[in-house]
Structure formats: C-alpha cells, structure tokens
Z-matrix of the N, CA and C atoms (Angstrom, degrees):
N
C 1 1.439
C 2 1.532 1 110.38
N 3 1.440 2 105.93 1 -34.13
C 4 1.480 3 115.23 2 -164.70
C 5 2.222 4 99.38 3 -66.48
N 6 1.609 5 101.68 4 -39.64
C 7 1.306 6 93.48 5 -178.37
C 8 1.575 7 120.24 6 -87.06
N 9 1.113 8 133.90 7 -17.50
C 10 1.253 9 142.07 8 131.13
C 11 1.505 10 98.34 9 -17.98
N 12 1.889 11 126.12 10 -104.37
C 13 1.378 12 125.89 11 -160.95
C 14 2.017 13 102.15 12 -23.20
N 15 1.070 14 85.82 13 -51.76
C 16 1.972 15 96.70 14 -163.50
C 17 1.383 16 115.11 15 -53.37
N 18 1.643 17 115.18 16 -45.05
C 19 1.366 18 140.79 17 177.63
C 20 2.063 19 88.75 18 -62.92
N 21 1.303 20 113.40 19 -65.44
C 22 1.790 21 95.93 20 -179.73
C 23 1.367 22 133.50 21 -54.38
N 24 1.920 23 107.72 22 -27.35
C 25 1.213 24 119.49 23 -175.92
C 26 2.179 25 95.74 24 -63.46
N 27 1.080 26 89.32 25 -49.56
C 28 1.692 27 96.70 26 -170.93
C 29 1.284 28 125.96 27 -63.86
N 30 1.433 29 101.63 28 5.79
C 31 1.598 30 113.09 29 -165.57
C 32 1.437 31 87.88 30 -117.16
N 33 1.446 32 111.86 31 -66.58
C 34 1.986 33 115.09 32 160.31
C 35 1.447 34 113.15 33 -10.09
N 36 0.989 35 96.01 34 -76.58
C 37 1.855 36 123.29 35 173.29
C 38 1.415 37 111.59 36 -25.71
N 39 1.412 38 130.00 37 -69.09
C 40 1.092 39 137.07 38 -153.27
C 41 1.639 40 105.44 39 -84.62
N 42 1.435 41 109.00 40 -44.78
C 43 0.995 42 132.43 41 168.56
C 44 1.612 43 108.67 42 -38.41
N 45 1.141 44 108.32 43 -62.13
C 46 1.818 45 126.09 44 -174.31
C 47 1.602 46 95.56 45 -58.65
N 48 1.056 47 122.72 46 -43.80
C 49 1.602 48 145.27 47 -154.69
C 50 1.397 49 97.18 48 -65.73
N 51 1.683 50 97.24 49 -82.26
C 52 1.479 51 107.12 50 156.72
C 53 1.599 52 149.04 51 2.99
N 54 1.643 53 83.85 52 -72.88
C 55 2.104 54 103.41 53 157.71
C 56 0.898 55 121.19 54 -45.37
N 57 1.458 56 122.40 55 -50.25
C 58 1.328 57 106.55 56 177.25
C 59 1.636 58 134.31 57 -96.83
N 60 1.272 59 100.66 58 16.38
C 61 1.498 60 110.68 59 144.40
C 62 1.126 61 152.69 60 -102.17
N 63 1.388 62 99.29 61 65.14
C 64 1.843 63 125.61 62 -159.40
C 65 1.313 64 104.64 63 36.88
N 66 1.158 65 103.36 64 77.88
C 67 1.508 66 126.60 65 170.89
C 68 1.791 67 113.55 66 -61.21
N 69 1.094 68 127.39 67 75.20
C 70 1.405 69 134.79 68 -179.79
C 71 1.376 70 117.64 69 -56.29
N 72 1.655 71 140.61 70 -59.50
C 73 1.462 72 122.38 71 145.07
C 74 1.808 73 117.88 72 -140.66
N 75 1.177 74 96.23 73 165.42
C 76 1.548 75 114.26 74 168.78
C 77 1.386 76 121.55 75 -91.85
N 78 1.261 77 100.49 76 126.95
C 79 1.710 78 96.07 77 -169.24
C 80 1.811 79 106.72 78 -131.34
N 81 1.272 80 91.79 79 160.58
C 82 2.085 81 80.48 80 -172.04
C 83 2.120 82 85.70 81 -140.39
N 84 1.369 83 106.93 82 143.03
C 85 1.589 84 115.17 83 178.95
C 86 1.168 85 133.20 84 -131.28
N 87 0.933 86 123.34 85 156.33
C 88 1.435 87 128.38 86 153.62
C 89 1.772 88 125.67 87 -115.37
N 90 1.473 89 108.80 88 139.13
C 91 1.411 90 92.05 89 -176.15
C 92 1.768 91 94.09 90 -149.87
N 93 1.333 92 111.83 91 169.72
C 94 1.481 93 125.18 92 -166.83
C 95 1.540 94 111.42 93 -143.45
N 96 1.202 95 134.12 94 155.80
C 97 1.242 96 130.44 95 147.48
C 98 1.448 97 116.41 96 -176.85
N 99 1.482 98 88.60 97 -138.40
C 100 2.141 99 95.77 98 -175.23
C 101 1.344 100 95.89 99 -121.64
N 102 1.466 101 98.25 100 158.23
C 103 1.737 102 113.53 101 -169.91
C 104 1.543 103 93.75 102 -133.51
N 105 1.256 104 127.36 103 142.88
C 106 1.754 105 136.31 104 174.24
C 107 1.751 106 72.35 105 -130.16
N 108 1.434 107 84.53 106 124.49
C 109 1.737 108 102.40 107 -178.26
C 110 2.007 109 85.64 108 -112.21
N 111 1.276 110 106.43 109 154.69
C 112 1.339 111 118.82 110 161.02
C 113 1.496 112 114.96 111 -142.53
N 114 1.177 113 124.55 112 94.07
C 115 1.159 114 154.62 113 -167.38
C 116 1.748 115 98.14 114 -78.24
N 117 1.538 116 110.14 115 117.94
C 118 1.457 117 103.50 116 171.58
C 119 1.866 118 113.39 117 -143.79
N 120 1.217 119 114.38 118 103.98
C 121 1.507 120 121.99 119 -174.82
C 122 1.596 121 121.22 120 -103.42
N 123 1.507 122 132.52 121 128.27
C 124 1.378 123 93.44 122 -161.30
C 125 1.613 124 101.72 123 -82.33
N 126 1.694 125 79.76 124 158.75
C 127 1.631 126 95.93 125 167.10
C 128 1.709 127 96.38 126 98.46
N 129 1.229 128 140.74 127 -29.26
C 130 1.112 129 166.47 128 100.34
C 131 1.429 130 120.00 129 22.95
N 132 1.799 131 134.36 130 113.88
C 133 0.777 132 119.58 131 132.91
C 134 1.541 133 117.11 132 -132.10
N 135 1.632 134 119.24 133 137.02
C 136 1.402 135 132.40 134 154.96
C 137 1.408 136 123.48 135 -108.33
N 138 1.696 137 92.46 136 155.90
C 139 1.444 138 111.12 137 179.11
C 140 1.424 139 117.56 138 -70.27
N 141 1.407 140 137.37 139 116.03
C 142 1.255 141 136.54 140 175.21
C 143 1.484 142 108.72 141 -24.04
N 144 1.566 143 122.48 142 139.44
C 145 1.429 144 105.61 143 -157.70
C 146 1.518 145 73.44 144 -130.71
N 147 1.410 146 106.29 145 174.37
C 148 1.566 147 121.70 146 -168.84
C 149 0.976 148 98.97 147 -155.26
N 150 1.757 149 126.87 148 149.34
C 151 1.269 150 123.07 149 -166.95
C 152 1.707 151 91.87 150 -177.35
N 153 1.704 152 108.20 151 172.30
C 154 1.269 153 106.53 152 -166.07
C 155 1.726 154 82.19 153 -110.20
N 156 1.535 155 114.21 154 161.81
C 157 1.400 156 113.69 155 151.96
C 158 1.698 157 111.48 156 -136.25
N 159 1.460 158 84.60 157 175.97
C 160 1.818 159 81.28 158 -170.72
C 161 1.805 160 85.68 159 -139.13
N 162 1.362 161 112.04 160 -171.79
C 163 1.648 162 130.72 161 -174.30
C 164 0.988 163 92.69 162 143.02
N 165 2.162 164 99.06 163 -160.88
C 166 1.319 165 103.73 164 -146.69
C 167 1.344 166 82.26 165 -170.04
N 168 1.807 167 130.24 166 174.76
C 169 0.740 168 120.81 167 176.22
C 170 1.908 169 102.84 168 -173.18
N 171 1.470 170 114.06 169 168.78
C 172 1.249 171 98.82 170 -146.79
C 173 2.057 172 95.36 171 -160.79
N 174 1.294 173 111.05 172 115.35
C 175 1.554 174 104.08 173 -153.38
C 176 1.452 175 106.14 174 -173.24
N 177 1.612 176 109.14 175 147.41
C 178 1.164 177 106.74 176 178.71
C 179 1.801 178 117.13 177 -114.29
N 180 1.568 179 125.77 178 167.17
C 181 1.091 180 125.10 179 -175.42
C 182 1.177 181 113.91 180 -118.46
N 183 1.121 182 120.43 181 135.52
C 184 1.987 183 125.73 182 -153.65
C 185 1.722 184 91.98 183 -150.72
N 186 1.663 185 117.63 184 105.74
C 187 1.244 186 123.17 185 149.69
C 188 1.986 187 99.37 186 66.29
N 189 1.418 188 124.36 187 -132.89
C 190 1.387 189 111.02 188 -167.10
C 191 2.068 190 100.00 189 -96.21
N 192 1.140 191 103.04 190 3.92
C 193 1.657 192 111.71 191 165.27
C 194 1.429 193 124.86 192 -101.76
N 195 1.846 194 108.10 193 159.43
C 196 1.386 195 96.22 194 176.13
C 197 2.203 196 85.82 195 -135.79
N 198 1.328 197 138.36 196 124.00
C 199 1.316 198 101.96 197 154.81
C 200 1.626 199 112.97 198 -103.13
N 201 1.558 200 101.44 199 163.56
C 202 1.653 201 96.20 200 -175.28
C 203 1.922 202 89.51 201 -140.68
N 204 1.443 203 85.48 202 172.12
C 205 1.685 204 92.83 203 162.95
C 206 1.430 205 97.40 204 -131.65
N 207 1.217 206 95.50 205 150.26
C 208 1.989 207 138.02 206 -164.44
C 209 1.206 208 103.58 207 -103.19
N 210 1.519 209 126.56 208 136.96
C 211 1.522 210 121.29 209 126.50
C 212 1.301 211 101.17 210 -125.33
N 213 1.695 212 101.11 211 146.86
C 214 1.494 213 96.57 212 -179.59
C 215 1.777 214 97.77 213 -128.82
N 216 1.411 215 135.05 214 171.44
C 217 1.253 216 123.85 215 -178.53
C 218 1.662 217 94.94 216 -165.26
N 219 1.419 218 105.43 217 131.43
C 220 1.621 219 118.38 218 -176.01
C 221 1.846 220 102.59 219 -118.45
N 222 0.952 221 133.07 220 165.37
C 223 1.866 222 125.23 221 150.44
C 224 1.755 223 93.55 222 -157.30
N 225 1.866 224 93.99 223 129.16
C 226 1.259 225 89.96 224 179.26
C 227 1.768 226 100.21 225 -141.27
N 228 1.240 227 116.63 226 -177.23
C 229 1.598 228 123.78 227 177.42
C 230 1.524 229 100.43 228 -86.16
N 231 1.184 230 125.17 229 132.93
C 232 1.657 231 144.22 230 144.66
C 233 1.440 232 119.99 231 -71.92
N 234 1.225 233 111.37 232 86.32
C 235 1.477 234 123.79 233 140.51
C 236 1.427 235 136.68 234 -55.87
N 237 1.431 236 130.89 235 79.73
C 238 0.786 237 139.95 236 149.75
C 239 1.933 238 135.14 237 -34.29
N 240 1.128 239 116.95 238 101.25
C 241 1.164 240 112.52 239 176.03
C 242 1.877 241 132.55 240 -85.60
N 243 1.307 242 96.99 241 -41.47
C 244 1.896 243 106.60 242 151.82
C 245 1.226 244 103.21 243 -120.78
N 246 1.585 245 80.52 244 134.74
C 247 2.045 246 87.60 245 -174.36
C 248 2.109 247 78.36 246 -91.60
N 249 1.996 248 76.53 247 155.49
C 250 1.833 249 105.77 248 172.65
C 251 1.078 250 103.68 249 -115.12
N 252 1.340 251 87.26 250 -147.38
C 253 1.420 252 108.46 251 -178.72
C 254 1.621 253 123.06 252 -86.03
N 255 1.104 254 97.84 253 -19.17
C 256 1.594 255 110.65 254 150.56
C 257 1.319 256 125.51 255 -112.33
N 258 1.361 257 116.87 256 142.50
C 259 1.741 258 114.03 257 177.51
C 260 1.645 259 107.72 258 -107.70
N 261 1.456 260 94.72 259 124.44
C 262 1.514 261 92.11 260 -172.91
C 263 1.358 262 87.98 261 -121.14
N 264 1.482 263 143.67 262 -7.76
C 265 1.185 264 148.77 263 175.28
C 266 1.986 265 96.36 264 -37.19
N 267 1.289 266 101.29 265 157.25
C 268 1.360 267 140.01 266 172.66
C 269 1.910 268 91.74 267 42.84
N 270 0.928 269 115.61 268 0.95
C 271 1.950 270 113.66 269 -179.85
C 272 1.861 271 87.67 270 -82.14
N 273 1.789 272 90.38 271 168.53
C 274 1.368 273 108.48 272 -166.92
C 275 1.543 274 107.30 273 -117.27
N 276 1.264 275 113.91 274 127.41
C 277 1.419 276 106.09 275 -178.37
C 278 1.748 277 102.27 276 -107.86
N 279 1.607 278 93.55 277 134.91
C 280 1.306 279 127.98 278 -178.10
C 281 1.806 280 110.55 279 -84.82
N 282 1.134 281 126.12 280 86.25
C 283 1.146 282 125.40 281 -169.69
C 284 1.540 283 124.16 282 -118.89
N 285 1.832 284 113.35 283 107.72
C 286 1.632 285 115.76 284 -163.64
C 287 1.708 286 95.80 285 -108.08
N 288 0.892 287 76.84 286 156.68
C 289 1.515 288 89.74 287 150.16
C 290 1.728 289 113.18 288 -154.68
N 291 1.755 290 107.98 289 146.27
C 292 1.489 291 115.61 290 -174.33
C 293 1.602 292 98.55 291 -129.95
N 294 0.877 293 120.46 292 135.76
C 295 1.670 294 126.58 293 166.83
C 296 1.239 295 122.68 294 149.38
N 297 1.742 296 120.66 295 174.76
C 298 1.492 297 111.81 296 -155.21
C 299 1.572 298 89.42 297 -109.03
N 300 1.519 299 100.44 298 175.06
C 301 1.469 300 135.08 299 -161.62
C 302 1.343 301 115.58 300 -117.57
N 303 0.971 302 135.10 301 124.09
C 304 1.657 303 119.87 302 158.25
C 305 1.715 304 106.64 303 -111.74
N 306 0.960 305 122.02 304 147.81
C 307 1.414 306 150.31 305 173.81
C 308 1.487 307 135.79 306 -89.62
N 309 1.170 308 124.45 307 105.64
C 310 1.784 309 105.20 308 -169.20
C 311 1.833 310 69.32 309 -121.86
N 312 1.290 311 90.98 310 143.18
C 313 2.067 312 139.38 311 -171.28
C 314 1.400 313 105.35 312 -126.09
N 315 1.438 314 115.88 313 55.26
C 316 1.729 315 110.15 314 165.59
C 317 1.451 316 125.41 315 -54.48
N 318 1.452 317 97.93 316 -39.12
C 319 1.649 318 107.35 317 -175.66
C 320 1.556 319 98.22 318 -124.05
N 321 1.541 320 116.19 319 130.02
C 322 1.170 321 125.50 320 -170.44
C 323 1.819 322 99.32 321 -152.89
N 324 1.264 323 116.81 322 88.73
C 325 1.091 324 111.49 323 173.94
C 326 1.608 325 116.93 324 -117.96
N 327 1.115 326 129.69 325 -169.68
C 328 1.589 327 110.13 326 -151.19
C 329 1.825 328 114.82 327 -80.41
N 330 0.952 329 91.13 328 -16.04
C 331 1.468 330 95.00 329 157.79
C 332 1.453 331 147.52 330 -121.96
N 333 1.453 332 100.82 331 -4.21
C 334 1.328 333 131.91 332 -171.29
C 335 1.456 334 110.57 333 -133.02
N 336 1.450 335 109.12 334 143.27
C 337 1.624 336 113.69 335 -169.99
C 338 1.839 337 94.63 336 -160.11
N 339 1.320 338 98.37 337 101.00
C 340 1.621 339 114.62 338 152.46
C 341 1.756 340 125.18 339 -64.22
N 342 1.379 341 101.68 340 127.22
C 343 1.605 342 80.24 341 175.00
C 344 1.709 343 99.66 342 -159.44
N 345 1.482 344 107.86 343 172.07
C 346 0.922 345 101.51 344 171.10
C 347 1.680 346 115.31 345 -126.16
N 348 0.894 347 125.09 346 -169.41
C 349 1.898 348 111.63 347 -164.28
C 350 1.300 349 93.53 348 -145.61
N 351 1.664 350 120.52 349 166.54
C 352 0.967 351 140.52 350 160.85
C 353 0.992 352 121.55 351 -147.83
N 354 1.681 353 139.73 352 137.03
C 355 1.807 354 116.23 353 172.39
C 356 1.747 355 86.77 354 -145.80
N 357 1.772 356 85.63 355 -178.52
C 358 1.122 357 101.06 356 172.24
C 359 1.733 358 107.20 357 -144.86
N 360 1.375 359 129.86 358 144.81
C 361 1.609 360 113.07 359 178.31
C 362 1.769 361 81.83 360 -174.80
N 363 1.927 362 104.55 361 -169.38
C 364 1.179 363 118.82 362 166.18
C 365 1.712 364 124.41 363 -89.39
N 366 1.238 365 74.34 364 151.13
C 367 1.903 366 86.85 365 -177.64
C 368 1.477 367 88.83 366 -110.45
N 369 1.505 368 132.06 367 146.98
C 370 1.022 369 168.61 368 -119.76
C 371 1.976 370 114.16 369 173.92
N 372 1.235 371 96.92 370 100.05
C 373 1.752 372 104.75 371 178.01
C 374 1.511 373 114.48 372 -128.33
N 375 1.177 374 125.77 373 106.91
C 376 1.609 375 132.42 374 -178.38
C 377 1.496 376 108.67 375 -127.48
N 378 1.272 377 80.68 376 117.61
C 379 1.580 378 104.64 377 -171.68
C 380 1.442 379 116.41 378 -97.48
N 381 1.542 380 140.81 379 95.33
C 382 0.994 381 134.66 380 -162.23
C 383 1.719 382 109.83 381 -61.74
N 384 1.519 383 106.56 382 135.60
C 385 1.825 384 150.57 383 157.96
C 386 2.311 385 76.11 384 85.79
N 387 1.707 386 130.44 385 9.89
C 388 1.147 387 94.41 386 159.40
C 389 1.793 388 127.15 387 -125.29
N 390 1.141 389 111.58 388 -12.06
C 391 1.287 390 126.61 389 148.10
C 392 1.070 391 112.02 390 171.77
N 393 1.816 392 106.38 391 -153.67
C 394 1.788 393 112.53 392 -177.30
C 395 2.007 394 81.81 393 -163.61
N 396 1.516 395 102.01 394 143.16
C 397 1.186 396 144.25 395 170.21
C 398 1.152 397 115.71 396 -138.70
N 399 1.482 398 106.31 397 157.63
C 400 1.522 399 122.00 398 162.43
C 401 1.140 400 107.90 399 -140.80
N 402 1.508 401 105.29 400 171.82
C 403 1.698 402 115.38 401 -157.54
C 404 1.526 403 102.86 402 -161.36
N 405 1.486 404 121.56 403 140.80
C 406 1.195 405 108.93 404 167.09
C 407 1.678 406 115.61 405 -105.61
N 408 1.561 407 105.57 406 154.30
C 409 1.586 408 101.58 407 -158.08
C 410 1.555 409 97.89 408 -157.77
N 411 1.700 410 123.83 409 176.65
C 412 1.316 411 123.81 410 -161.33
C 413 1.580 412 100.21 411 -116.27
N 414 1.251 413 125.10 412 154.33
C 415 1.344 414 116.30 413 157.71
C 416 1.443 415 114.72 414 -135.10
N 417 1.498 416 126.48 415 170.66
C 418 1.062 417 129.65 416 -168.86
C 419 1.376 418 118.25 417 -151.90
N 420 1.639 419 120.85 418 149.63
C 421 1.450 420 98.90 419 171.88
C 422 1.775 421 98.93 420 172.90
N 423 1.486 422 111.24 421 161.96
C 424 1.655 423 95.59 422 173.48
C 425 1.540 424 88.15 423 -117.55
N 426 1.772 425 93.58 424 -172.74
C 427 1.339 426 110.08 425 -170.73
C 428 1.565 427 115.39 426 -159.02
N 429 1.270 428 127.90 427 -174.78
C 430 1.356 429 118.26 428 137.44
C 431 1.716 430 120.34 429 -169.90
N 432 0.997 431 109.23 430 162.64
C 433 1.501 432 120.94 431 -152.32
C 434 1.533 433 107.31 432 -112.45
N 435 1.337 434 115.88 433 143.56
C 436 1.708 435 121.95 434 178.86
C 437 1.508 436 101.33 435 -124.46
N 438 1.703 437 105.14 436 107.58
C 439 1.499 438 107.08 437 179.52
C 440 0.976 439 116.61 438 -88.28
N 441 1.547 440 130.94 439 121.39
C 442 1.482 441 133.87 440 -174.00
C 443 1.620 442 88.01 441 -108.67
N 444 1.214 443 119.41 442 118.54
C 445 1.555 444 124.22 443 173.77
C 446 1.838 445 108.14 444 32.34
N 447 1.810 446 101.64 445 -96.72
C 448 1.622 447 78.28 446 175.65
C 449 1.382 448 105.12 447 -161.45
N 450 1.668 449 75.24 448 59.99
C 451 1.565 450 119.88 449 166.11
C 452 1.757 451 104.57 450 -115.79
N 453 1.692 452 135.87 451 113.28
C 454 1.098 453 144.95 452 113.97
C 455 1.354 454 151.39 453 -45.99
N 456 1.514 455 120.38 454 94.63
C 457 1.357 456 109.91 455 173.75
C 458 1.467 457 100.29 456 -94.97
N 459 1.403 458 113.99 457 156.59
C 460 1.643 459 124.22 458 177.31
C 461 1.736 460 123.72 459 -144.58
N 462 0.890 461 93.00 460 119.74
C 463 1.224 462 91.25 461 -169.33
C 464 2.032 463 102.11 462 -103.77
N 465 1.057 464 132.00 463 130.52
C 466 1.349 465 146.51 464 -147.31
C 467 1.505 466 123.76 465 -168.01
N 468 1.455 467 114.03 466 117.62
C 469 1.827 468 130.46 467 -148.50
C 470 1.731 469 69.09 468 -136.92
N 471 1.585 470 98.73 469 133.18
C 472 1.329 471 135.03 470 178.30
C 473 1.485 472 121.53 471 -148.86
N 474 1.482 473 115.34 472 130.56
C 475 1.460 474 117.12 473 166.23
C 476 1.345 475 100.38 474 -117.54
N 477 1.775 476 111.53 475 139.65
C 478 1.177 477 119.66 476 -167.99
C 479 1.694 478 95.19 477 -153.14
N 480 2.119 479 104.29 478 98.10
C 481 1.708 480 132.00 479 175.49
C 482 1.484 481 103.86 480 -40.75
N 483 1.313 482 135.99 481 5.40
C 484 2.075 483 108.09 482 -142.10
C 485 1.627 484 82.31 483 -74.82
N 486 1.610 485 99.01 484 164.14
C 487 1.686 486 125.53 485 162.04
C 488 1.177 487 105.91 486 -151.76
N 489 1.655 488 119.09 487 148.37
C 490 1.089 489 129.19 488 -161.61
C 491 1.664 490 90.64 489 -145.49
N 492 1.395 491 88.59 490 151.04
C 493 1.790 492 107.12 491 177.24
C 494 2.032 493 118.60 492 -93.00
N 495 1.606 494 98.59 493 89.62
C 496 1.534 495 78.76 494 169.32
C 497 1.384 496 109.25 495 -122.11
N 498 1.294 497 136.77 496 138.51
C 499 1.275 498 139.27 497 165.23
C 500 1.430 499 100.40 498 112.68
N 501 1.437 500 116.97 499 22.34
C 502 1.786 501 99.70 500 -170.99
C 503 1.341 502 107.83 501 93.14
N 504 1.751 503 121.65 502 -39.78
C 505 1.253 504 117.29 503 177.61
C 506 1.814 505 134.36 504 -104.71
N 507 1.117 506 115.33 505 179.03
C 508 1.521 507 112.79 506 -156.55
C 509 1.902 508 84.10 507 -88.79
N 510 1.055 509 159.31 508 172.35
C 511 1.225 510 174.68 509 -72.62
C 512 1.684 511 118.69 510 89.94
N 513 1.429 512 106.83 511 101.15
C 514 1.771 513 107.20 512 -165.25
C 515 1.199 514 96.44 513 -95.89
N 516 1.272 515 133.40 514 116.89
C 517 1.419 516 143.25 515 178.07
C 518 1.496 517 109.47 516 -87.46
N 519 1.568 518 128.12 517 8.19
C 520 1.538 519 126.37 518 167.39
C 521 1.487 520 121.76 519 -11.31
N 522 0.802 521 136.54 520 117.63
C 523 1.468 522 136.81 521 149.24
C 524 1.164 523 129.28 522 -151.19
N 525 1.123 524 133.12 523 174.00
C 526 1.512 525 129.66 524 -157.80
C 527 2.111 526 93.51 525 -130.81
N 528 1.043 527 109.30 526 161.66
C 529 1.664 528 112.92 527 -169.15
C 530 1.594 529 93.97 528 -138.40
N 531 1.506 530 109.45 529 140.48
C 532 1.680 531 108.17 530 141.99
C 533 1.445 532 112.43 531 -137.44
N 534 0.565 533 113.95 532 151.23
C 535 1.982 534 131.75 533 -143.01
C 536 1.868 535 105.15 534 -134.84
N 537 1.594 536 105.49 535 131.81
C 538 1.450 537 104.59 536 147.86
C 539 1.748 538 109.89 537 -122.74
N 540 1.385 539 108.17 538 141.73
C 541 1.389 540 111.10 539 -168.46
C 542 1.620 541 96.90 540 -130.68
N 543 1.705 542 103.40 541 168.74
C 544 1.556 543 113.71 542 170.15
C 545 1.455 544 109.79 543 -131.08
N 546 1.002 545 118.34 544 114.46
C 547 1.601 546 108.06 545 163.61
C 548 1.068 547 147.20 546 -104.23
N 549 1.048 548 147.69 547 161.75
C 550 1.968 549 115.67 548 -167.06
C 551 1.450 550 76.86 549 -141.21
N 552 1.591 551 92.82 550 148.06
C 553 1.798 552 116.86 551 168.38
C 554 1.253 553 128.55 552 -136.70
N 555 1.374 554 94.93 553 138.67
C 556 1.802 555 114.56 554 -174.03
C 557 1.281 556 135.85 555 -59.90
C-alpha cells in the first residue's frame, strides 16, 4: 500500500509539474487488449499464456511530452508444462500493474501523433491458494494516436520486464502488451 501512496504522490507531482509548462491538454482513458505473458520460475516450465487486459489511464500533454499514470490489470490460467516443486498449474494469476508514464511526441501532426513511452510503477502478481507480491519495475513501448477533435484512438505495443518474489523464489512476469485505447481531452 505504502508503494502505491508514493507511486500517486509521483504521478501528482509530475502532473502539477507538468501545468505549468504550457500545459496544452488533459486527457483521461480507457484502453484494452492482448497480453503474451511469459512466465519463468526456476526449475519451472510454462506454456506461454495469453490473456486479454483492460485499464485506464489519465495524463497531461505539455509541448513534445505527455506524462500520465496507468493502471493496467490482466487474470489468466497457468499452464504448467513440468510440474516442480511448486504447482502453479490450473491456478489463476492476478496480474496489476500501477504507475506513471512519460511520453516522447516526435511526430505530432494534426491528426496523428507517433510516440514512444516510458514508465515506471508496481507490478502486482497473485497467484490463486499460492500468494501475491509486488515489485517495482520499468516498462516500455511506442505507439500512436488518431486525434479526432477531442476524441483519441491509440493504438500501443508494450514490453513490460517486472519479477516478483513468491515462495522464496524470483518469478519473471515478462510480457509484452498491444492495446487499443480511447481518450477524450479537455
């Protein structure tokens, strides 16, 4: 909880920061897509798992930047291919992520806007009857956006490293995302 509060203060922050650098607009979203999860534990092997995710996201645009804060949230089945010493087979992994974004906008023309992203926040993995951790971790990814007045569609492909410690062991939650989102601006 404690890194959550910190992760909002820093999003507050930038946000506030932001405004006053000719803050051009405020935008608030929704976005959806597919997740290719790659699940890696040692001793461990699973089947690449796939799953839909959904979130939302909420950020302002200042000059050739925009930063925002993210939550994103996936839950999918674990397929296990050699069972270990732990069975995580047929359990459901609960997978969030919370944290902010920054944006570089090289190409921004009146309807179209290339960019590429960066953030940083917590990763969150709960594994049903074996636990839940969090971890903080980086993500990355480009995208680009079709501005209809102040209406946004976005389309956005992300890989995001986090790993989290449950059982004593390291658990790499890697996966890569591609996303369609809408955003509306103020």
């Amino acid at each position: 909880m404690k890194k959550i509060m910190i992760s909002g203060l820093v999003v507050a922050f930038l946000l506030v920061s932001a405004s006053s650098l000719q803050a051009q607009k405020l935008y608030i979203g929704v976005q959806g897509g597919y997740y290719a999860q790659n699940l890696e534990f040692p001793n461990l092997e699973f089947e690449q798992g796939t799953s839909l995710f959904y979130g939302g996201q909420i950020g302002l645009n200042f000059m050739m930047f925009a930063v925002e804060a993210t939550y994103i949230r996936s839950d999918y089945e674990i397929v296990e291919v050699v069972s270990g010493v732990v069975d995580f087979s047929g359990e459901t992994l609960e997978y969030q992520y919370v944290g902010a974004n920054v944006k570089f906008i090289p190409i921004s023309l009146k309807i179209l806007r290339l960019y590429l992203t960066a953030g940083y926040g917590t990763y969150t993995a709960d594994i049903t009857n074996v636990g839940k951790e969090s971890d903080w971790g980086l993500n990355y990814g480009a995208g680009v956006e079709l501005r209809l007045s102040k209406l946004g569609i976005l389309f956005e492909g992300k890989y995001r490293p986090g790993e989290v410690e449950i059982g004593g062991e390291l658990l790499d939650l890697g996966n890569y995302s591609f996303g369609v989102g809408i955003n509306i601006y103020f």
